[in-house]
C-alpha positions in Angstrom: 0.0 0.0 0.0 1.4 3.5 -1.0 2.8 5.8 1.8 3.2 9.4 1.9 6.8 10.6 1.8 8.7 10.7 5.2 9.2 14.7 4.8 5.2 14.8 5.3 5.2 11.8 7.5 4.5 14.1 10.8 2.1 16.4 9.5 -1.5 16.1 11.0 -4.2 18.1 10.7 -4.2 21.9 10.3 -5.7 23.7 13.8 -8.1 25.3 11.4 -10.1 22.4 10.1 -9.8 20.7 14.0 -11.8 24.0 15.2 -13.9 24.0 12.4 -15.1 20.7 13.4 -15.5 21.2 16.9 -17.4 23.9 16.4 -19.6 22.1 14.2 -19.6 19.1 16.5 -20.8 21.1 19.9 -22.9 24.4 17.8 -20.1 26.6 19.0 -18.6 29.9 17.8 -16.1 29.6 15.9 -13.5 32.2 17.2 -10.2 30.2 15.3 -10.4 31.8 12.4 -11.4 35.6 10.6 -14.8 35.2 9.3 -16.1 38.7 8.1 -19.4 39.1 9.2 -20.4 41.4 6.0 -20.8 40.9 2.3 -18.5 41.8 -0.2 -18.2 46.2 -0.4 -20.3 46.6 -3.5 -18.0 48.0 -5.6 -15.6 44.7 -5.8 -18.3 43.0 -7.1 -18.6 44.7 -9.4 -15.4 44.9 -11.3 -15.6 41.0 -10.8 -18.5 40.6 -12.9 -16.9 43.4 -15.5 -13.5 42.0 -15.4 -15.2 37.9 -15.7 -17.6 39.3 -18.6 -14.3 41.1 -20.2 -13.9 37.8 -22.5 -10.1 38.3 -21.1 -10.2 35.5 -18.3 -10.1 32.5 -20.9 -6.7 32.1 -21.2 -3.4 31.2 -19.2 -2.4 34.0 -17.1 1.2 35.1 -17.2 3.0 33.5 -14.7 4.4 36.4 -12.8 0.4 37.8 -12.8 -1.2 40.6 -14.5 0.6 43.5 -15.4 -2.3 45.5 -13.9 -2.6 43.3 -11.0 1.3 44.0 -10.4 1.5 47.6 -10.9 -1.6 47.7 -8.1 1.2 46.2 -5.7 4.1 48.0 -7.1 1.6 51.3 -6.2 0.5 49.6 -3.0 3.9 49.7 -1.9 4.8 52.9 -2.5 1.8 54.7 -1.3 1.9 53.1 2.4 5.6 51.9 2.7 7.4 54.6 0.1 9.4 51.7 -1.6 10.1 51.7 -5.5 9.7 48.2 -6.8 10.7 46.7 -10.0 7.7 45.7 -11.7 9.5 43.3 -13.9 11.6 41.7 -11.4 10.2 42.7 -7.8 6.5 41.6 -8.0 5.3 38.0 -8.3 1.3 36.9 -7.7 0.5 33.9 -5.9 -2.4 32.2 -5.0 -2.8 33.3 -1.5 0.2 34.1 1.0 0.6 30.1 2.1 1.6 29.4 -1.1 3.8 32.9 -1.6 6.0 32.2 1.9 5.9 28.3 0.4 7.2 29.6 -2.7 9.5 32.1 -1.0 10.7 29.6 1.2 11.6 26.8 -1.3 13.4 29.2 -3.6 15.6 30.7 -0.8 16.7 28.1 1.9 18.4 24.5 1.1 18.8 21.4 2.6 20.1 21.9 6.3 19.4 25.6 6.4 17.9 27.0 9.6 15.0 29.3 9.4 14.1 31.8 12.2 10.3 31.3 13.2 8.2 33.6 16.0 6.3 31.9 18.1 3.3 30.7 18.2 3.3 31.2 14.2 0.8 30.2 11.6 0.7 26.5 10.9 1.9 26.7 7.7 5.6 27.7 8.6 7.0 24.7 10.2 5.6 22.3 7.2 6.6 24.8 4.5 10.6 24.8 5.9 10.3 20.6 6.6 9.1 20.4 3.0 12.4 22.4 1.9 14.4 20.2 4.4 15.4 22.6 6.3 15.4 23.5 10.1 12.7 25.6 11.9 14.6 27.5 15.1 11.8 28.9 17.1 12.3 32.1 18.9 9.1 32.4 21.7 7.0 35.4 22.7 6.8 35.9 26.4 3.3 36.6 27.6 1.5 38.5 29.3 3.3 41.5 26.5 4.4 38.6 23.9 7.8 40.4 23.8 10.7 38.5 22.6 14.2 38.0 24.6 16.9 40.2 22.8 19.5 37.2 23.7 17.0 34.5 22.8 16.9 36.4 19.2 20.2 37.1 19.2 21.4 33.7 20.1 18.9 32.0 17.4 21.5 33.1 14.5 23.7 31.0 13.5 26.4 30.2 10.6 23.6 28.1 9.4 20.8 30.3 9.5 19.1 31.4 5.5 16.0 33.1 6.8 13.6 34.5 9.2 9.9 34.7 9.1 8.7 37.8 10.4 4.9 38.1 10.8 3.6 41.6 12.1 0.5 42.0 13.4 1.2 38.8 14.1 -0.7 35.6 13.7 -2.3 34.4 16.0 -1.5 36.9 18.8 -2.3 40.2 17.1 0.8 41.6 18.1 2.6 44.2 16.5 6.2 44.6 16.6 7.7 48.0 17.6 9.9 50.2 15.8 13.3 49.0 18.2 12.3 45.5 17.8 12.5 45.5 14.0 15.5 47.7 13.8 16.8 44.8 16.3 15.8 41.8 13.9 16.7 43.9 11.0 20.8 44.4 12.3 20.8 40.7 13.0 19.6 39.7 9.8 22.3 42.6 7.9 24.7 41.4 10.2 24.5 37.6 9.5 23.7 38.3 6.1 19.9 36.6 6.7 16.8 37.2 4.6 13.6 38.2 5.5 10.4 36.7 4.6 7.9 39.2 5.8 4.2 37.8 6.2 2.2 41.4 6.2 -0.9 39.9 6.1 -2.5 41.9 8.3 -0.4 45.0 7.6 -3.8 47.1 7.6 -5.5 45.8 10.7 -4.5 48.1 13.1 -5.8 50.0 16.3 -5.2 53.2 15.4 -2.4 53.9 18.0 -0.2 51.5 16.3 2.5 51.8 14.1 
């Protein structure tokens, strides 16, 4: 009988679909995952149905996305973030952003690499870096602040070490990283010549007092 590959051997099922089902099982709320309570804003939906009527969707997409699609981004970023992108060589579209840190993981980090992961994290990390065979080194948050140890950071890089997941607001504690914490992680990371693989996610769900 067929067995699934030892590099998946360990994987179970993802917390989402475990509370899903509980909450199915005992008529609960479901509180493990962001479920918008509203419809659609009006105004997406309709650019939907104009861009599905457009007779334009019937073919292969380019692989890096739509040019459109990409300059959106390219804009994105330097409206909120004042960065000047590349649209021909600093913009890629993914389907979702499991499969764009999968992606970013597998074409950065080999066999044996260590990878720097916040925790808790989202589920996906620790699979995505196993599937690349490389090493997750997990760096806590300390409630009740879910602050990180400078030293605990500090000692987590190595002459190993490819990358480090940086999620902010983070999932699944909400917290946001200050300004002297990511100038921290981002001298490590210059200093041991690192890369980042930022999860922004979230990047506009903020309380307004947060930067």
């Amino acid at each position: 009988m067929p067995t699934s590959a030892r590099r998946v051997a360990t994987f179970g099922t993802t917390v989402f679909t475990e509370v899903n089902m509980l909450a199915q099982q005992y008529n609960a709320l479901n509180l493990g995952q962001g479920k918008p309570d509203f419809d659609t804003p009006p105004d997406i939906v309709a650019h939907l149905v104009q861009a599905a009527q457009s007779g334009l969707l019937n073919q292969y997409a380019p692989g890096p996305g739509t040019a459109s699609l990409r300059q959106a981004i390219v804009n994105h970023a330097a409206r909120f973030y004042d960065l000047d992108i590349d649209l021909a060589r600093g913009v890629v579209v993914t389907a979702g952003a499991t499969e764009g840190i999968f992606s970013a993981i597998l074409g950065l980090v080999d066999p044996g690499d260590e990878v720097i992961v916040i925790e808790p994290y989202y589920d996906s990390y620790v699979p995505n870096i196993i599937m690349a065979n490389a090493v997750p080194i997990y760096v806590p948050l300390h409630p009740p602040t879910w602050t990180f140890d400078p030293d605990e950071l500090r000692s987590a890089f190595t002459s190993k070490t490819r990358a480090l997941i940086l999620n902010t607001p983070q999932n699944p504690s909400g917290r946001v990283f200050t300004r002297q914490e990511l100038t921290l992680i981002a001298g490590l990371c210059i200093e041991h010549d690192v890369t980042v693989i930022a999860d922004e996610v979230y990047e506009h769900l903020l309380f307004a007092d947060a930067e």
